[in-house]
C-alpha positions in Angstrom: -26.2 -49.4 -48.5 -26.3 -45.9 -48.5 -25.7 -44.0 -51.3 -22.2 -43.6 -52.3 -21.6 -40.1 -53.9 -21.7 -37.5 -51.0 -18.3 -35.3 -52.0 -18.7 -32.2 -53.7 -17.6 -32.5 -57.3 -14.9 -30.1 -58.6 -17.2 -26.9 -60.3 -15.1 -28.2 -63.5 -17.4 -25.8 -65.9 -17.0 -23.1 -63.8 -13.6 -23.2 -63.3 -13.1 -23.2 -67.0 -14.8 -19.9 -67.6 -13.3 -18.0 -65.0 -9.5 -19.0 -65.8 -9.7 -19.2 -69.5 -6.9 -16.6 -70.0 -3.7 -17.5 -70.8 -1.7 -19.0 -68.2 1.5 -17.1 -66.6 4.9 -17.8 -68.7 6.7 -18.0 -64.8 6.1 -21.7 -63.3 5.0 -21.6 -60.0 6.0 -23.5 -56.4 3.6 -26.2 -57.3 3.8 -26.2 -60.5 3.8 -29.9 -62.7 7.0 -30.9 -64.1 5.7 -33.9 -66.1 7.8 -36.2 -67.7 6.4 -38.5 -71.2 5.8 -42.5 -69.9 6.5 -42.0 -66.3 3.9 -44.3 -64.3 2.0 -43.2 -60.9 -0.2 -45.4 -58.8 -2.1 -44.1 -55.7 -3.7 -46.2 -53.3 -7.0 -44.3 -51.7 -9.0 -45.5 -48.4 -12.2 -44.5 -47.4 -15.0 -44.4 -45.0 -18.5 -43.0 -46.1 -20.7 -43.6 -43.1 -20.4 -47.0 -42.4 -19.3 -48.5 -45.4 -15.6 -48.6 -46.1 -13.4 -49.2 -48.9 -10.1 -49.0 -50.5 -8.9 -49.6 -54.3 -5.9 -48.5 -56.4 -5.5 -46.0 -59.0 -2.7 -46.8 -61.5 -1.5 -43.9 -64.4 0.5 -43.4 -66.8 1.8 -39.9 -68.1 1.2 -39.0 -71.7 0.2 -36.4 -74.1 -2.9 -35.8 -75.8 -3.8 -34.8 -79.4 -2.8 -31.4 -78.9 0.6 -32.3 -76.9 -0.7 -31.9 -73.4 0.0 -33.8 -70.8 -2.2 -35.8 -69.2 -2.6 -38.7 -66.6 -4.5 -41.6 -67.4 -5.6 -43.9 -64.6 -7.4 -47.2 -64.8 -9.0 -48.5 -61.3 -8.6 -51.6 -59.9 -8.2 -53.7 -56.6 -11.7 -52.8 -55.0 -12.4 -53.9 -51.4 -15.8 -53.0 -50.4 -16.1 -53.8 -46.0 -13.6 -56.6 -46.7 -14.9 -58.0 -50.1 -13.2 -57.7 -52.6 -15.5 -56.4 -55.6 -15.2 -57.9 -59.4 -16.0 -54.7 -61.7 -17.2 -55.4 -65.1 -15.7 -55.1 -68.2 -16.9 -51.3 -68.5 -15.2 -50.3 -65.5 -12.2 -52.2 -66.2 -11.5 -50.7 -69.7 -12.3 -47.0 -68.0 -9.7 -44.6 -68.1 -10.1 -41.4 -66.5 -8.2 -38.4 -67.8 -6.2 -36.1 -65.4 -3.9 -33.1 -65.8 -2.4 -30.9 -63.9 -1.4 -28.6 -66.7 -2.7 -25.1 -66.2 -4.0 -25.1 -69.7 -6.3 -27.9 -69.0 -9.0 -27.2 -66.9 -10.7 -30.3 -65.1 -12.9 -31.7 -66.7 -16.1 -34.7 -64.8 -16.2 -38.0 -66.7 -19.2 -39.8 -67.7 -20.0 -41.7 -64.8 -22.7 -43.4 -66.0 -20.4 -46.0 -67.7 -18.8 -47.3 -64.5 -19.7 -49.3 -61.5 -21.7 -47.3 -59.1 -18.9 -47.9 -56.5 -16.4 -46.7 -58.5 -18.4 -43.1 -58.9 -16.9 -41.8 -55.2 -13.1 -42.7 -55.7 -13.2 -41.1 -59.3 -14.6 -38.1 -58.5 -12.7 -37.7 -55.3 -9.2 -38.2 -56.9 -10.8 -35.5 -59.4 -11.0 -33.3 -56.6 -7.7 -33.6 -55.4 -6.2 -33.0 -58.6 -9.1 -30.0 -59.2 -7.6 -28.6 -56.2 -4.0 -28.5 -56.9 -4.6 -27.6 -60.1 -6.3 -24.1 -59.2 -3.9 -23.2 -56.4 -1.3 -23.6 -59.5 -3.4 -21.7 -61.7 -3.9 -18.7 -59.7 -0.2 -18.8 -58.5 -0.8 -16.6 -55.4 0.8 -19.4 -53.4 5.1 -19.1 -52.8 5.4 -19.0 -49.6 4.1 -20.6 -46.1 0.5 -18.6 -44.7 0.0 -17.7 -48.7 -3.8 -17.9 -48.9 -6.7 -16.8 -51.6 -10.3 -16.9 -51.6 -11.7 -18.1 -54.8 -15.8 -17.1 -55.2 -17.2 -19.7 -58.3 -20.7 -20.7 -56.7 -21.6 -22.6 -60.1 -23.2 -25.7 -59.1 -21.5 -29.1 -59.6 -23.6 -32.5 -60.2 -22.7 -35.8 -59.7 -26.0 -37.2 -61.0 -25.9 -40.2 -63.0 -29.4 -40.7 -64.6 -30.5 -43.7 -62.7 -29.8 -44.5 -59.0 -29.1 -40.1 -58.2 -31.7 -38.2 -60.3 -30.4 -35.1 -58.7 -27.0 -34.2 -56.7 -25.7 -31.0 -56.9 -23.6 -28.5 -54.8 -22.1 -25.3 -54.9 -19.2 -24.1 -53.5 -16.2 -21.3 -52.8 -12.6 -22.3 -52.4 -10.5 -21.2 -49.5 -6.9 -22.2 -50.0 -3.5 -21.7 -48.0 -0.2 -23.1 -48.4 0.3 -23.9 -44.3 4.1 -25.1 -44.6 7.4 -25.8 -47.0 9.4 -28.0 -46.0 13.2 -27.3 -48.0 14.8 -30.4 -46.8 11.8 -33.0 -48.0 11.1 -30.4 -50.8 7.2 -30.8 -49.6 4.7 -28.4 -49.5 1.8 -28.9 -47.5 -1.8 -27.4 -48.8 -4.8 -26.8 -47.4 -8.3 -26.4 -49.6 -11.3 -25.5 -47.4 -14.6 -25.9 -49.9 -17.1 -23.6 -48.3 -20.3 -22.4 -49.3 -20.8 -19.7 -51.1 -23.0 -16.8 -49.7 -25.8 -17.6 -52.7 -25.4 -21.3 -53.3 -26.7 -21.9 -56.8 -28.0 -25.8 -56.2 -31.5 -26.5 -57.9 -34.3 -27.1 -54.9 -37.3 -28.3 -56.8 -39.5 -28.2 -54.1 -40.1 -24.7 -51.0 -39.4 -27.4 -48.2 -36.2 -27.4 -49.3 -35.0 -23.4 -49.5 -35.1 -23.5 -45.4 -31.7 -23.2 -43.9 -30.8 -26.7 -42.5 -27.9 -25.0 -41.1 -26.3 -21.7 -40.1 -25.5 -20.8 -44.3 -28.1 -21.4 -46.9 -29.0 -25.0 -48.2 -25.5 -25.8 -50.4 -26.4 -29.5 -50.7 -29.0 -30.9 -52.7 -29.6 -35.2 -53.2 -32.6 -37.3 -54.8 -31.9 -40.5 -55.4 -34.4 -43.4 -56.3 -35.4 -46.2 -53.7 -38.0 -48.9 -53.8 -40.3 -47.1 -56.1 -40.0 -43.7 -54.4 -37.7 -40.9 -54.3 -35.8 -39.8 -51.2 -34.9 -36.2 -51.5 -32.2 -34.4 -48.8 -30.9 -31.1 -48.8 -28.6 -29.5 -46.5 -24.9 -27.8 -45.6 -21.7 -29.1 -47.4 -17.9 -28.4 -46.4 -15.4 -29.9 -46.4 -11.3 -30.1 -46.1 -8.7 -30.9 -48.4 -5.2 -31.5 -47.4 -2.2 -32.6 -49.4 1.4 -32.5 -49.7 3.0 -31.7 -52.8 6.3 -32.4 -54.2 7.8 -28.9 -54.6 10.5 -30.9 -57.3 7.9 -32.3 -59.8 4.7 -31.1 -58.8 3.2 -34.4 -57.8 0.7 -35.0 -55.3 2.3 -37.0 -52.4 -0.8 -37.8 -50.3 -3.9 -36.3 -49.6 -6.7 -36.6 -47.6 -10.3 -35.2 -47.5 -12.9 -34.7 -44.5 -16.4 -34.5 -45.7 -19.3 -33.8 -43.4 -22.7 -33.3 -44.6 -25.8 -32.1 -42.2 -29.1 -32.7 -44.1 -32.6 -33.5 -43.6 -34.2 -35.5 -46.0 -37.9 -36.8 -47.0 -39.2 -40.1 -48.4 -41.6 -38.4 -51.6 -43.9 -39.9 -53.9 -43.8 -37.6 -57.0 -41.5 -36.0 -59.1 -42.2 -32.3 -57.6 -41.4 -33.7 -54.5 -44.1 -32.0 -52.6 -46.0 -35.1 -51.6 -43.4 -36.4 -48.8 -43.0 -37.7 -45.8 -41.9 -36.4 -42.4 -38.9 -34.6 -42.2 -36.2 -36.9 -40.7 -32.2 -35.7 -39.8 -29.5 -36.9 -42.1 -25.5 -36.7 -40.6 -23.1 -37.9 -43.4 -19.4 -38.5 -42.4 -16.4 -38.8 -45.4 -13.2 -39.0 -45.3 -10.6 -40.0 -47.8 -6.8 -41.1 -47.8 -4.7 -41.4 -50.7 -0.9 -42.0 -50.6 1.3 -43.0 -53.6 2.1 -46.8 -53.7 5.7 -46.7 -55.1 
């Protein structure tokens, strides 16, 4: 099976430094309006390649030590190409912490802990809610054809110690609010992740640094196979869409298309400069979510 992580991760660190200030008194269009025990479940779908899968996030809306609110999912319900998966005990008892409050930046889990399956869906419905919660941060966006460019660049890894020793990519943020729609109260967003003009990935080895693409390298995967280390780097973009409830703040549905165009090398060593031939890599995402009410 191929490797399962191939989404850029939100650049959580990044996006912490660069908003620290003080968030605006004056809520926004998409601004969260939680409310204290109210429960959200989203059911996600997903193709990575030519595996497939689908599983189902279930939250539940409550504040944290400092009186934040937060969403806190637990995963469950995981078909992998028709089978359904039993996760262990570590993944079961796994909550992962969400908030679109704009005093909380996002924040990656420790993804060592859960099931290697589970590492895409986490981190995707981390982007979603990564995404949202900058366009609500900045709060540029009120009206339909709003847009913003947002330079960060700082990498993002979604390595886990073991099966991905490295997985990195770096990215700018491109966002527009494409529609409102009064009479569903819906807004509709769109969040381009584009490369940055000096991506900031590691490349350990000079193979690497060549352009696979028409914008430098953004996209940078080893992971560990049969004794050796298989090492890619290429281009990474990708599209977010979702519609937001303009009442609440909620995410409705999203989706997410994620292509990747790499070249990759089999490698003996750690430095990765004792490899094989060069050989073309084409990685296809995408990702559904919708609210299961």
């Amino acid at each position: 099976m191929i490797v399962k992580r191939f989404v850029v991760l939100l650049i959580a660190s990044g996006l912490a430094r660069i908003f620290a200030q003080d968030v605006s008194p004056n809520p926004g269009l998409l601004t969260r309006r939680y409310q204290e025990g109210e429960r959200l479940t989203y059911k996600m779908k997903a193709t990575n390649n030519n595996w497939h899968y689908d599983l189902r996030a279930t939250g539940l809306v409550r504040r944290d030590s400092t009186g934040k609110y937060l969403e806190e999912y637990a995963w469950s319900s995981l078909i992998s190409n028709g089978a359904a998966v039993i996760l262990p005990p570590a993944s079961i008892s796994f909550r992962q912490m969400l908030s679109l409050d704009p005093d909380k930046p996002p924040s990656i889990p420790d993804l060592s802990v859960v099931h290697p399956m589970l590492v895409g869906p986490i981190t995707d419905l981390l982007t979603f809610y990564a995404d949202l919660w900058l366009a609500t941060k900045v709060g540029k966006l009120t009206r339909a054809g709003d847009h913003f460019y947002q330079k960060v660049g700082v990498p993002a890894s979604w390595a886990d110690g073991d099966n991905v020793v490295l997985g990195e990519d770096s990215i700018d943020f491109d966002i527009t609010l494409t529609s409102i729609d009064e009479s569903a109260k819906i807004a509709t967003l769109l969040v381009q992740h584009v490369p940055p003009e000096q991506p900031q990935v590691r490349l350990p080895a000079t193979w690497m640094r060549d352009p696979v693409a028409d914008t430098p390298n953004n996209w940078v995967q080893v992971t560990r196979k049969d004794g050796r280390l298989v090492a890619a780097v290429g281009k990474e973009t990708f599209d977010v869409r979702m519609e937001v409830s303009i009442v609440d703040g909620k995410i409705l549905s999203g989706t997410i298309e994620n292509p990747v165009r790499a070249k990759e090398r089999t490698c003996q060593d750690a430095a990765l400069t004792k490899c094989g031939d060069s050989r073309p890599l084409q990685i296809l995402r995408n990702i559904e979510i919708s609210r299961d009410r």
